[in-house]
N, CA, C and O atoms as a MOPAC input file, in Angstrom:
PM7 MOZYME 1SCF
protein

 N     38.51200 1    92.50900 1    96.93200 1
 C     39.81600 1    92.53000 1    96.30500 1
 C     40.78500 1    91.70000 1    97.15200 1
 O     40.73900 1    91.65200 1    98.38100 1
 N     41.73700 1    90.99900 1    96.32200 1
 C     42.35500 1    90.14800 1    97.18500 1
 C     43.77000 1    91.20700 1    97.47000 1
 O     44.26700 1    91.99200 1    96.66200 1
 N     44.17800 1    90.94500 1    98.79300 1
 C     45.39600 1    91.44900 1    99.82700 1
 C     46.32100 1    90.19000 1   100.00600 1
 O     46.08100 1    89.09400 1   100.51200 1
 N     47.31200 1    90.63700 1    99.50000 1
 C     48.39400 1    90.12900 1    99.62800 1
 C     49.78500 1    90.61100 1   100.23300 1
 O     50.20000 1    91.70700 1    99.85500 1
 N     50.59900 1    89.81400 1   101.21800 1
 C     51.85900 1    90.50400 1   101.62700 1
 C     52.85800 1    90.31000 1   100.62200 1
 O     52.53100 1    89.55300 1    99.70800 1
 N     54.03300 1    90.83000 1   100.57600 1
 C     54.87700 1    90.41200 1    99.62200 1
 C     55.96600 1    90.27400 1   100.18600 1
 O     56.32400 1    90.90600 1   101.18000 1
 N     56.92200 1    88.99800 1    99.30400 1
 C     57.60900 1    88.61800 1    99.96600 1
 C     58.97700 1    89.15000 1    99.52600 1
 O     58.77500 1    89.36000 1    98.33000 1
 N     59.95600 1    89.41600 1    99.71700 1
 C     61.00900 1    89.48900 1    99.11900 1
 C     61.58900 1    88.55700 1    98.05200 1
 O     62.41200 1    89.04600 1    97.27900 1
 N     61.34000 1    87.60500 1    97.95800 1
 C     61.41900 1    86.78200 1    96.78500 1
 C     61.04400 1    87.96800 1    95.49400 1
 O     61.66400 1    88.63800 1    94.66800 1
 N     59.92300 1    87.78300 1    95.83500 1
 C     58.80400 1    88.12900 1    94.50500 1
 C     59.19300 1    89.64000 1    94.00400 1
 O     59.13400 1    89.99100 1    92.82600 1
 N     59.56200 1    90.39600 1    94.99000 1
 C     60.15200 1    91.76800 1    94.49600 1
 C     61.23200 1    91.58400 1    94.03500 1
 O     61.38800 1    92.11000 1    92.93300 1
 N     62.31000 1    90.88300 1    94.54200 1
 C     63.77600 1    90.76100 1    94.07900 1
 C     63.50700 1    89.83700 1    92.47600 1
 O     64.16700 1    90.01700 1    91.45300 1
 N     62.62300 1    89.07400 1    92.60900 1
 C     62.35500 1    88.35100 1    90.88800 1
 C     61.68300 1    89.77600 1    89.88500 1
 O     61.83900 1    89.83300 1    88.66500 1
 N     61.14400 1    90.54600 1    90.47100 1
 C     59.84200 1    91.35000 1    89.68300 1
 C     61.03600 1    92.72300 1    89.37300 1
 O     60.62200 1    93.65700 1    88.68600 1
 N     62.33800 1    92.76900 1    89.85100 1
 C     63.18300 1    93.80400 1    89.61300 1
 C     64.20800 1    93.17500 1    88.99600 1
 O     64.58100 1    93.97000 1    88.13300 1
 N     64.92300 1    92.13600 1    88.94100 1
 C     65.68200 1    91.41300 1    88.24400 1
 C     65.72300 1    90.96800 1    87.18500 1
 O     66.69500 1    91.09700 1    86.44100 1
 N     64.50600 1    90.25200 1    86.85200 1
 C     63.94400 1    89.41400 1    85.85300 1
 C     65.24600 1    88.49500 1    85.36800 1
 O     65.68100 1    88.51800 1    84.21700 1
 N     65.73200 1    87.77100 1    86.32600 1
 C     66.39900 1    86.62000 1    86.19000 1
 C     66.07500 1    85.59900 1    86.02800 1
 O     66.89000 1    84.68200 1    85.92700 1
 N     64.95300 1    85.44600 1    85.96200 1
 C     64.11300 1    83.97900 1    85.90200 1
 C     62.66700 1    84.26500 1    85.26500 1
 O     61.67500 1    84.57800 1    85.92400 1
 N     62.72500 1    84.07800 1    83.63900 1
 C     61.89100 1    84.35900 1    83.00300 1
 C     60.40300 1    84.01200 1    83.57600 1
 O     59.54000 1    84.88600 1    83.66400 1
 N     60.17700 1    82.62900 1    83.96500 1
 C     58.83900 1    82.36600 1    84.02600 1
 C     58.41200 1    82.78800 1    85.61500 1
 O     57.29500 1    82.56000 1    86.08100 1
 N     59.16100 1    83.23500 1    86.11800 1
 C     58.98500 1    84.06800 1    87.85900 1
 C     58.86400 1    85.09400 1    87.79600 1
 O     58.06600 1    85.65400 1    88.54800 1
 N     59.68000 1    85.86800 1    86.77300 1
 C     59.85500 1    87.01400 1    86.47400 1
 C     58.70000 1    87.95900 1    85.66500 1
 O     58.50100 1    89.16900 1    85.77600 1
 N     57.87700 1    86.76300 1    84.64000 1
 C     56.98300 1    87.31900 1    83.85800 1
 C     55.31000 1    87.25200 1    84.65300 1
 O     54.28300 1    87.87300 1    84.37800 1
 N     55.62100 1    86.13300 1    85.80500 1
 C     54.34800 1    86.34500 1    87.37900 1
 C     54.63300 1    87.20800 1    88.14900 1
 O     53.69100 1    87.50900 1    88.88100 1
 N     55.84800 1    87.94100 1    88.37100 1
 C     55.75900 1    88.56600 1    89.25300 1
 C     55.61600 1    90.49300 1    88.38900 1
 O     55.33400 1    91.47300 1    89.07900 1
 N     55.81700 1    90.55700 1    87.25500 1
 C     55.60700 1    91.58800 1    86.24900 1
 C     53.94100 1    91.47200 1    86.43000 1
 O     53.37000 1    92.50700 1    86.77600 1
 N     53.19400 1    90.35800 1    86.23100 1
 C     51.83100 1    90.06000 1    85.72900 1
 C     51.26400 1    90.83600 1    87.42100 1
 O     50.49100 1    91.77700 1    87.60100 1
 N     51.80700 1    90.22300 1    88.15400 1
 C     50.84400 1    90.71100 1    89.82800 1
 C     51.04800 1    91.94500 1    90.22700 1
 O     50.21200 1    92.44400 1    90.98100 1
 N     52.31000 1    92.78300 1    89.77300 1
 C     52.47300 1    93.92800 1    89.61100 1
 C     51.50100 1    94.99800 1    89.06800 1
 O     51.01900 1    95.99300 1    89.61000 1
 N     51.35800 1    94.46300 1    87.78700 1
 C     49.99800 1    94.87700 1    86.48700 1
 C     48.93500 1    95.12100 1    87.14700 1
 O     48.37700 1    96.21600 1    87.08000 1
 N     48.35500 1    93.79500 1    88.13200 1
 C     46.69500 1    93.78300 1    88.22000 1
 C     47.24100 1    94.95600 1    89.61800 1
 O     46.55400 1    95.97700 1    89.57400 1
 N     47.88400 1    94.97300 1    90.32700 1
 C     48.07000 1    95.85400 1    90.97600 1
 C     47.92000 1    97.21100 1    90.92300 1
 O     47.14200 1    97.82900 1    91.64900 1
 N     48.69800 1    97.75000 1    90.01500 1
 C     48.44900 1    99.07500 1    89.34500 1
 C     46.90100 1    98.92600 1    88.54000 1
 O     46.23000 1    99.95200 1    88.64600 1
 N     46.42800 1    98.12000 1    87.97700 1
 C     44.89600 1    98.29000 1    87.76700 1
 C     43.74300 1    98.22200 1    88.77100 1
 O     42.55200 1    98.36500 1    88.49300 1
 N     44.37700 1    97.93200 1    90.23200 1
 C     43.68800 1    97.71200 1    91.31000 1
 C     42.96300 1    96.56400 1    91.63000 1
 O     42.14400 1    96.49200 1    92.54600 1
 N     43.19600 1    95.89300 1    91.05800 1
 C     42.78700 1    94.72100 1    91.42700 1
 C     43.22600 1    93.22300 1    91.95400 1
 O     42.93900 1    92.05200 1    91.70700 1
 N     43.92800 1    93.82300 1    92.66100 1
 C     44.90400 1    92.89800 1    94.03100 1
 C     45.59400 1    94.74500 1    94.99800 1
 O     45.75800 1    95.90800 1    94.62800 1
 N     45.73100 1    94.15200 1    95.99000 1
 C     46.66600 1    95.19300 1    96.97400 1
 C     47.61300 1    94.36600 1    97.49400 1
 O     47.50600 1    93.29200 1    98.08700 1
 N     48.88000 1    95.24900 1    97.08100 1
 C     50.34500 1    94.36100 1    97.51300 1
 C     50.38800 1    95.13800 1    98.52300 1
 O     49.73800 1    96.17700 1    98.63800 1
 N     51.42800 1    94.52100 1    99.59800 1
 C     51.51200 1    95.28200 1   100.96900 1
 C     52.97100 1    94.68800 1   101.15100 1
 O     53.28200 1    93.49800 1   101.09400 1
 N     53.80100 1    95.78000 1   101.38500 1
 C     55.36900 1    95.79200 1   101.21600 1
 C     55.40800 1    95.95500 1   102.88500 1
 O     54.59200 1    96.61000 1   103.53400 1
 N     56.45800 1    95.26600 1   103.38800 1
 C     56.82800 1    95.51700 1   104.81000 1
 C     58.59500 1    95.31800 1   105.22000 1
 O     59.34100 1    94.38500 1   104.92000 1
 N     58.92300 1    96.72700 1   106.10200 1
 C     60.01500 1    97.31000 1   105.80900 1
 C     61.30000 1    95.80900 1   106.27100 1
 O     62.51200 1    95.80100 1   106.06000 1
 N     60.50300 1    94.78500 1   106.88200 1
 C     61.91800 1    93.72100 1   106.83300 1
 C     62.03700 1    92.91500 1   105.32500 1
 O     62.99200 1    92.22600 1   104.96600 1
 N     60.68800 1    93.22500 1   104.48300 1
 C     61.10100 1    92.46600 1   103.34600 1
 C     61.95300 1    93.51700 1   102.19900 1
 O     62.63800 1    93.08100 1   101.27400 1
 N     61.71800 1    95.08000 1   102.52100 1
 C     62.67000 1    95.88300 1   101.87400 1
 C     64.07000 1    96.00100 1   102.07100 1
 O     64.95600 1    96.29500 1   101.26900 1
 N     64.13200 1    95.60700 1   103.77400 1
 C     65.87800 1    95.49000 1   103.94300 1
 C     66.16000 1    94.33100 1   103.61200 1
 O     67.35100 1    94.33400 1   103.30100 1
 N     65.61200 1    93.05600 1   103.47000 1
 C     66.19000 1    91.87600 1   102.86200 1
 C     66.66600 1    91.81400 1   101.41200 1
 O     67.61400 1    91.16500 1   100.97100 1
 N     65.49100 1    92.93100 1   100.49600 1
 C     65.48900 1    93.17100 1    98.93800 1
 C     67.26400 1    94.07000 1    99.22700 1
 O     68.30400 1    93.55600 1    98.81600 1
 N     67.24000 1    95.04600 1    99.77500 1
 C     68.96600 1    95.66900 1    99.84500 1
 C     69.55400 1    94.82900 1    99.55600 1
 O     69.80900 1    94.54100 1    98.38700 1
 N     70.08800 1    93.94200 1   100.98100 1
 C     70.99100 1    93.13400 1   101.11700 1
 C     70.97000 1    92.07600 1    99.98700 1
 O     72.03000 1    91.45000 1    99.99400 1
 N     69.99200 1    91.60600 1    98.87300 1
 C     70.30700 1    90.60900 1    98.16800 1
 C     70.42800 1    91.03500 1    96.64900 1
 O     70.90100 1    90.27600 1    95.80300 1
 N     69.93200 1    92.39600 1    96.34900 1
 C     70.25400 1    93.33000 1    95.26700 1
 C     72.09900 1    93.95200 1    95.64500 1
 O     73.00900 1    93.90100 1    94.81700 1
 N     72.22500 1    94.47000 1    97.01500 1
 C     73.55900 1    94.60100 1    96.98000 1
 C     74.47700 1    93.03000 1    96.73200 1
 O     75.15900 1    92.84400 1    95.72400 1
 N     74.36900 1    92.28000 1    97.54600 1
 C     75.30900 1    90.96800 1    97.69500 1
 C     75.61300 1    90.39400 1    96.64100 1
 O     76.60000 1    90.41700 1    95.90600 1
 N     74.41700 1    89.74300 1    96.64500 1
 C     74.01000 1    88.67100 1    95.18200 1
 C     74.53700 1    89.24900 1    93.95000 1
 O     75.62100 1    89.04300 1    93.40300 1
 N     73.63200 1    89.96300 1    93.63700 1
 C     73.33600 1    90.96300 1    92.07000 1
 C     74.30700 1    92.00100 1    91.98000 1
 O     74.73300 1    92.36900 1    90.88500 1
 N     74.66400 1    92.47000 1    92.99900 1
 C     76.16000 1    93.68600 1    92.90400 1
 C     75.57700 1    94.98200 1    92.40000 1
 O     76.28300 1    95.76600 1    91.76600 1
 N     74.46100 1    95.20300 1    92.63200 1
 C     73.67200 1    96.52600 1    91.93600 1
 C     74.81800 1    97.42200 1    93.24000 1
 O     75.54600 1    96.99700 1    94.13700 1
 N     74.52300 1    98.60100 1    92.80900 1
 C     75.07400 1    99.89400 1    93.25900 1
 C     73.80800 1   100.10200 1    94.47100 1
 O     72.67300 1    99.62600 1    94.46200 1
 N     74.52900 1   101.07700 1    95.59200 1
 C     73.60500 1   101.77400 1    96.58200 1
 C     72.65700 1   102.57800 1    95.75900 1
 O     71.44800 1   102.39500 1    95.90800 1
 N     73.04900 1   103.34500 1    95.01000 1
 C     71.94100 1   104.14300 1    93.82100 1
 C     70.85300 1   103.32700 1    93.30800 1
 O     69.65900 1   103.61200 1    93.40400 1
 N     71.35500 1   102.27000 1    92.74600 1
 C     70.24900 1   101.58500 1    91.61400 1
 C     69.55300 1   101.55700 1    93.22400 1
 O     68.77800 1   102.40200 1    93.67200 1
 N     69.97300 1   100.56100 1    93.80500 1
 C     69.10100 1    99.89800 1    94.80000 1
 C     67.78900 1   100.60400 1    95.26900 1
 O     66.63200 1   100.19100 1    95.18600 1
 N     68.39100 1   102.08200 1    95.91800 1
 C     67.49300 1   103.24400 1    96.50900 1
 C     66.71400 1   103.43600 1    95.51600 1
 O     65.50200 1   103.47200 1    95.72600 1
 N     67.21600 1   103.59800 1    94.24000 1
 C     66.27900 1   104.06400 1    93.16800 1
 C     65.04600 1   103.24800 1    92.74200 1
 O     63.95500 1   103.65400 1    92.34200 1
 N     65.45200 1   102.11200 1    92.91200 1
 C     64.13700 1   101.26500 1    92.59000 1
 C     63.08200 1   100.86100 1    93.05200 1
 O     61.98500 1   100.65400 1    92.53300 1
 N     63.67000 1   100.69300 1    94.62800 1
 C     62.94400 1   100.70800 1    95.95900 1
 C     62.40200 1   101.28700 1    95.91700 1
 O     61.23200 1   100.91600 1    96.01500 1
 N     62.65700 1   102.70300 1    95.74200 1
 C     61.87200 1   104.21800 1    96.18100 1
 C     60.37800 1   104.20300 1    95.25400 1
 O     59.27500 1   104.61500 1    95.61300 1
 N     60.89600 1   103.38900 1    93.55700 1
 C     60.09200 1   103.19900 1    92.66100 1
 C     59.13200 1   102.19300 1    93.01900 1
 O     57.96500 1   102.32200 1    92.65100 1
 N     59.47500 1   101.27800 1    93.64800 1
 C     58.35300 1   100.42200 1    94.12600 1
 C     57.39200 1   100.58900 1    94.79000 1
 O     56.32300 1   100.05800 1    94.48900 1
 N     57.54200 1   101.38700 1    95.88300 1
 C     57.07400 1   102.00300 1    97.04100 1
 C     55.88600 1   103.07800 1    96.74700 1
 O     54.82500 1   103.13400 1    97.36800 1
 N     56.35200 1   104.06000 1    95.48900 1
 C     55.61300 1   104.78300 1    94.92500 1
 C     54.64700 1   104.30900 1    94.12300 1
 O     53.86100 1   105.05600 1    93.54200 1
 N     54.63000 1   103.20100 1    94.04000 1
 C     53.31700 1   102.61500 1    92.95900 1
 C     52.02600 1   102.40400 1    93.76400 1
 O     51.87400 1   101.56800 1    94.65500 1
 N     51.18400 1   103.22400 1    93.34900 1
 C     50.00000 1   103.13800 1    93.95900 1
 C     49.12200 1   101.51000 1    94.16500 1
 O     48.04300 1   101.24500 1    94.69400 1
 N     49.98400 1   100.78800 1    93.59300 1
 C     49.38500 1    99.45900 1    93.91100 1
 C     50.03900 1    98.91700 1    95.15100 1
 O     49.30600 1    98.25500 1    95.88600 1
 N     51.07900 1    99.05500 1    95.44900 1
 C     51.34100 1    98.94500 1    96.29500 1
 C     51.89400 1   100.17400 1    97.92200 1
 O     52.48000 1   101.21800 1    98.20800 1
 N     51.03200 1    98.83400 1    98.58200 1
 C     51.01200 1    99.86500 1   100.10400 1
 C     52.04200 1    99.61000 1   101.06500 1
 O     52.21500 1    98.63700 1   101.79900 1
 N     52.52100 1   100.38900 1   100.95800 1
 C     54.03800 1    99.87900 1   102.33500 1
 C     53.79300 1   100.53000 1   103.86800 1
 O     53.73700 1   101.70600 1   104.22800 1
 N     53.70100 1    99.57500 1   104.43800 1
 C     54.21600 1    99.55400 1   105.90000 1
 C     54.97000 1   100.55300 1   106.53500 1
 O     56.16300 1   100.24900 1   106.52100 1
 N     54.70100 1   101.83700 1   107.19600 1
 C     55.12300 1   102.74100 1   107.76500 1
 C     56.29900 1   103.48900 1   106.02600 1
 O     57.52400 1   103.60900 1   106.03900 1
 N     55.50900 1   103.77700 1   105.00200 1
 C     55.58700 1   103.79800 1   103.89600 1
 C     57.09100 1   105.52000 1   104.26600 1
 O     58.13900 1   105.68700 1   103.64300 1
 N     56.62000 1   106.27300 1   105.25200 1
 C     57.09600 1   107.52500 1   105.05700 1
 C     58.97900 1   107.21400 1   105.60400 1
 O     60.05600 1   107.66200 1   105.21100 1
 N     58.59400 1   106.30300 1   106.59500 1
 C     59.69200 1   105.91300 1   107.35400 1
 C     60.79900 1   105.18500 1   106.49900 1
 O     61.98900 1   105.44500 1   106.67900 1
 N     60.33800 1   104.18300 1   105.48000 1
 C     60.60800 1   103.48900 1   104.60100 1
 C     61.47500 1   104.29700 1   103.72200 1
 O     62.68900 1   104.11500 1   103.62900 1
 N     60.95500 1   105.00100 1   103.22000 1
 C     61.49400 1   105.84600 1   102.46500 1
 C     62.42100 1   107.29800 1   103.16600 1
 O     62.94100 1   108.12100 1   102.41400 1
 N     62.47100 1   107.37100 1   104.14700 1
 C     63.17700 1   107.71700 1   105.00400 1
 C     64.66100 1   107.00300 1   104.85100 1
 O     65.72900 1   107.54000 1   104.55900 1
 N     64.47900 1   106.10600 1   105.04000 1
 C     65.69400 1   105.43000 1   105.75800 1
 C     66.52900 1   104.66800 1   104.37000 1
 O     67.63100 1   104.12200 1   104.42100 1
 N     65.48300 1   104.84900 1   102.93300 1
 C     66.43800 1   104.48300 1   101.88700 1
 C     67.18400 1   105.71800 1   101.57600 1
 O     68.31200 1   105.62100 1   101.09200 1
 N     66.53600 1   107.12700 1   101.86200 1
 C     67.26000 1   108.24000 1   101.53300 1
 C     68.39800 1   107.97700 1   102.38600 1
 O     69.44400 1   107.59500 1   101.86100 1
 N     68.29600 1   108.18500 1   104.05100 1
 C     69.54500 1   108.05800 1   104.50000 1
 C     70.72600 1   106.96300 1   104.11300 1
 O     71.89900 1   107.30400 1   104.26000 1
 N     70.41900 1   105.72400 1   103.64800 1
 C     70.92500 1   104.23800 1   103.04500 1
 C     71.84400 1   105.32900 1   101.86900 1
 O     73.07300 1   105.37000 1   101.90300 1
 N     71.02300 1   106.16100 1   100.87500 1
 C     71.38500 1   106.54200 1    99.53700 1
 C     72.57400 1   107.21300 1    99.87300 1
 O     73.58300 1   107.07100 1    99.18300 1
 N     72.54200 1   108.13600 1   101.15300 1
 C     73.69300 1   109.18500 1   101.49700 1
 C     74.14800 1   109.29600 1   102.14200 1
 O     74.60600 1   110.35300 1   102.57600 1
 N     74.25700 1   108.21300 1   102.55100 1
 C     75.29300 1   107.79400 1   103.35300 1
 C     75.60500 1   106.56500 1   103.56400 1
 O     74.74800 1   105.71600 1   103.32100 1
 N     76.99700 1   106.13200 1   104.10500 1
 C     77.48000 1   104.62400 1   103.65500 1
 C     77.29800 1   104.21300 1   105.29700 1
 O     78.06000 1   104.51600 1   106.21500 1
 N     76.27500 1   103.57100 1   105.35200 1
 C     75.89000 1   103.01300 1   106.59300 1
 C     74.71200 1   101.84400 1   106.13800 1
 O     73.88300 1   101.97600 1   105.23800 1
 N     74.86000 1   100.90000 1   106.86000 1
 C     73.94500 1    99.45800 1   106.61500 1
 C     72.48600 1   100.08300 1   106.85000 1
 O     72.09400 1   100.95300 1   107.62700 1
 N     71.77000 1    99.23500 1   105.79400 1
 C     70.18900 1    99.87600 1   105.71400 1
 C     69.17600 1    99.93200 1   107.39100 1
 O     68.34900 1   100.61900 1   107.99000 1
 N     70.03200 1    98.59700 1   107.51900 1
 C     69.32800 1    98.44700 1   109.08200 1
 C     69.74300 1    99.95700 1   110.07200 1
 O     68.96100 1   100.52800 1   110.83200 1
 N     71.30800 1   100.39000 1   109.76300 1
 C     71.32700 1   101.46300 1   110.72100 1
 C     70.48300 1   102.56100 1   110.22900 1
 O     69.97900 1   103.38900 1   110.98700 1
 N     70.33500 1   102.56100 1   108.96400 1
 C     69.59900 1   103.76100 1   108.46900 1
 C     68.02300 1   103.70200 1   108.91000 1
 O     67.33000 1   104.70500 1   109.08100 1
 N     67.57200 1   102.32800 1   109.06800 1
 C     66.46100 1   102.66200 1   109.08200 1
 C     66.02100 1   102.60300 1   110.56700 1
 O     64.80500 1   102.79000 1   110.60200 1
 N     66.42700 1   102.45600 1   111.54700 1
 C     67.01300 1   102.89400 1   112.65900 1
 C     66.98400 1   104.02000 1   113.43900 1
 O     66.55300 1   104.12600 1   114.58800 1
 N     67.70900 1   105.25100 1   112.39200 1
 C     67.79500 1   106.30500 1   112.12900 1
 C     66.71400 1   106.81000 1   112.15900 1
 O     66.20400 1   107.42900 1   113.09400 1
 N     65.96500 1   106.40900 1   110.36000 1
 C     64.64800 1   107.19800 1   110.55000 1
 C     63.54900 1   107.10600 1   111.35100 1
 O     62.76800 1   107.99500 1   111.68900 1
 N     63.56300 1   105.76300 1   111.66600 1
 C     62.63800 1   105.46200 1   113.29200 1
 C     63.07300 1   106.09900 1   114.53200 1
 O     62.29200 1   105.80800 1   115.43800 1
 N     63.92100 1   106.77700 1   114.87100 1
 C     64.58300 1   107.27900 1   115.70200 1
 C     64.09500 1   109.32200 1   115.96500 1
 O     63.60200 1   110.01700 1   116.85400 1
 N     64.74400 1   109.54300 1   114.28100 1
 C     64.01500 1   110.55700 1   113.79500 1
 C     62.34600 1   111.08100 1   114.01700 1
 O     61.85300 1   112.04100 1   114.60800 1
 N     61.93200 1   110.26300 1   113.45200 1
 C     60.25400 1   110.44000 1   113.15400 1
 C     59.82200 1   110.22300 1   114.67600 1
 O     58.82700 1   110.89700 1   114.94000 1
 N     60.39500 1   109.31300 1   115.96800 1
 C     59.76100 1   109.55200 1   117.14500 1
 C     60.55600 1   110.31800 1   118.14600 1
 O     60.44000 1   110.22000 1   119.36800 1
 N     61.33300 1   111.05000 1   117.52900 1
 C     62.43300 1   112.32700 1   118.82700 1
 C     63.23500 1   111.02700 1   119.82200 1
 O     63.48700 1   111.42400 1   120.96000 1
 N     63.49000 1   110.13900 1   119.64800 1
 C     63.95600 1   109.35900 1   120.61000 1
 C     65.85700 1   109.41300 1   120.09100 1
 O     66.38500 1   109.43000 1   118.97900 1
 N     66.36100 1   109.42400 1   121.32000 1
 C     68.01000 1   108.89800 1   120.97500 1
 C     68.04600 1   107.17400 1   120.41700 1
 O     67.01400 1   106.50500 1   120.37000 1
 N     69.18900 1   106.71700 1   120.08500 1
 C     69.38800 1   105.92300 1   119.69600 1
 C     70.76300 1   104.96300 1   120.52700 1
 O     71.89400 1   105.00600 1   120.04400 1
 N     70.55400 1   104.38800 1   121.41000 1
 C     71.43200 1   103.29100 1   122.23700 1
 C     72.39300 1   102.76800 1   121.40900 1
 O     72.20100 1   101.60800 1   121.04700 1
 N     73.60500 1   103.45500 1   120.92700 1
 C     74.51100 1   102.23500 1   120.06600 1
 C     75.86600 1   102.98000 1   120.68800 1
 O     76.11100 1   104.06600 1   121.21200 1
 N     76.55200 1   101.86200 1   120.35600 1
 C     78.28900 1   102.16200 1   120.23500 1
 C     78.99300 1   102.64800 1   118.29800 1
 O     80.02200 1   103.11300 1   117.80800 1
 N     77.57700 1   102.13100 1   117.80300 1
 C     78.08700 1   102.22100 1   116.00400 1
 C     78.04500 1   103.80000 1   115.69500 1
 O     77.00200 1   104.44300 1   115.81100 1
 N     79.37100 1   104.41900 1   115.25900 1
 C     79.17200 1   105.79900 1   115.15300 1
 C     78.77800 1   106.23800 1   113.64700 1
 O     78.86500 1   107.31300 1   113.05400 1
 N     78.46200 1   105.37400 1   113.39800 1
 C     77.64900 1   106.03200 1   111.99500 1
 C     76.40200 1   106.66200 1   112.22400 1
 O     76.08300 1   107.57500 1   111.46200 1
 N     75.86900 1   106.43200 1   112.87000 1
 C     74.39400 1   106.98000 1   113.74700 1
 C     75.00000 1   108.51800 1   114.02400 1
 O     74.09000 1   109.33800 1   114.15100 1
 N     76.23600 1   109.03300 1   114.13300 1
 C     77.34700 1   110.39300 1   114.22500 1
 C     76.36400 1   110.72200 1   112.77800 1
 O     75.26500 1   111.24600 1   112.95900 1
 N     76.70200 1   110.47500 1   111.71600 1
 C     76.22700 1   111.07700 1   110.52900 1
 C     75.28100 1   111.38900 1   110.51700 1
 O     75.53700 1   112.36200 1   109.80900 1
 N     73.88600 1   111.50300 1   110.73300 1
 C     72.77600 1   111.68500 1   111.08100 1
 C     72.50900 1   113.25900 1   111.75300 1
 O     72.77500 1   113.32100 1   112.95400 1
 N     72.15400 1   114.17400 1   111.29500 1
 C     72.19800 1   115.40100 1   111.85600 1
 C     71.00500 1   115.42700 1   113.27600 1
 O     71.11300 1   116.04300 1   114.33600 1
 N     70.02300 1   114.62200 1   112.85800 1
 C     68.85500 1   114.48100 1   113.19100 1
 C     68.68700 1   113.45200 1   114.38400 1
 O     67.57600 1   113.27400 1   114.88300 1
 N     69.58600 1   112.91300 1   114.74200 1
 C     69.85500 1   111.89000 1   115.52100 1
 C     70.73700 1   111.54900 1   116.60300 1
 O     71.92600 1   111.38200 1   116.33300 1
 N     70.31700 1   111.41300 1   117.84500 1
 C     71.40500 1   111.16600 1   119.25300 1
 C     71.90500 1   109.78400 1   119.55200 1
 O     71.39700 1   108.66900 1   119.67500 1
 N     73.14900 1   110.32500 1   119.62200 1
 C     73.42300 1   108.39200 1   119.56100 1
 C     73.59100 1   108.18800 1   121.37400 1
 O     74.42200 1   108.99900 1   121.78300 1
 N     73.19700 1   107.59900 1   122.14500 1
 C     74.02900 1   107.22600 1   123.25800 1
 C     74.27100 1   106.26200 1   123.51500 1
 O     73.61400 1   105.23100 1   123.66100 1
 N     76.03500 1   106.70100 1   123.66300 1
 C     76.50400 1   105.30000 1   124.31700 1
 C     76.99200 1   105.10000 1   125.23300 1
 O     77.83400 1   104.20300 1   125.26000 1
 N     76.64500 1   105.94700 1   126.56500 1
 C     76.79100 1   105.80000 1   128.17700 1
 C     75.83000 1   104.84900 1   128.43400 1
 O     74.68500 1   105.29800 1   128.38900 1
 N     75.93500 1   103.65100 1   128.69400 1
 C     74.46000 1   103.30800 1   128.98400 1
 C     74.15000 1   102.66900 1   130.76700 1
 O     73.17700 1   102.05800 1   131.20800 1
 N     75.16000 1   103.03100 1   131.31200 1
 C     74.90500 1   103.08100 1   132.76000 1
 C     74.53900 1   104.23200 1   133.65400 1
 O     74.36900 1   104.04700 1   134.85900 1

């Protein structure tokens, strides 16, 4: 079976469908996917790039965004890259107004008991999470 990475392009075309004839290849690789016959492999810098260009670009809402992501992620055709963490850090993204990067940050932070080195106090929101910023 062929393995493939995916790029953020191809997800941001395959959720948009702004560009019919990109849009109707990247629907089609989706398909053989869910029939198993290709494995997509999602990796969490091409999911924070999909944020930032679904928020910027396209003006979707923090909701849609999380929501679709979360939907992508869940498709058994496709396999994501520290998949639990991923989805971690779109929940925190969803509920709270902090950049995906801090969120996902967060849930890497979370999932290994470690504090987190920043001066950014949004990392404060995080129940689950130590921020320090003494760092001498």
């Amino acid at each position: 079976m062929k393995s493939l990475l995916l790029d953020a392009n191809v997800l941001v075309r395959f959720l948009v469908q702004d560009d019919p004839r990109q849009g109707a290849a990247c629907t089609a690789l989706f398909e053989r996917a869910e029939r198993g016959e290709v494995a997509l492999h999602l990796d969490a810098l091409a999911v924070a790039e999909v944020v930032y260009v679904l928020l910027g670009r396209y003006l979707r809402s923090r909701t849609e965004v999380v929501s679709v992501l979360l939907a992508v992620i869940q498709n058994p055709g496709v396999g994501t890259v520290e998949k639990d963490t991923v989805t971690d850090a779109l929940q925190r993204f969803g509920a709270f107004n902090v950049d995906f990067s801090d969120a996902w940050l967060a849930a890497r932070a979370a999932r290994l008991g470690r504090a987190v080195a920043s001066f950014d106090h949004d990392f404060d929101k995080f129940k689950d999470v130590k921020r320090v910023a003494q760092m001498g």
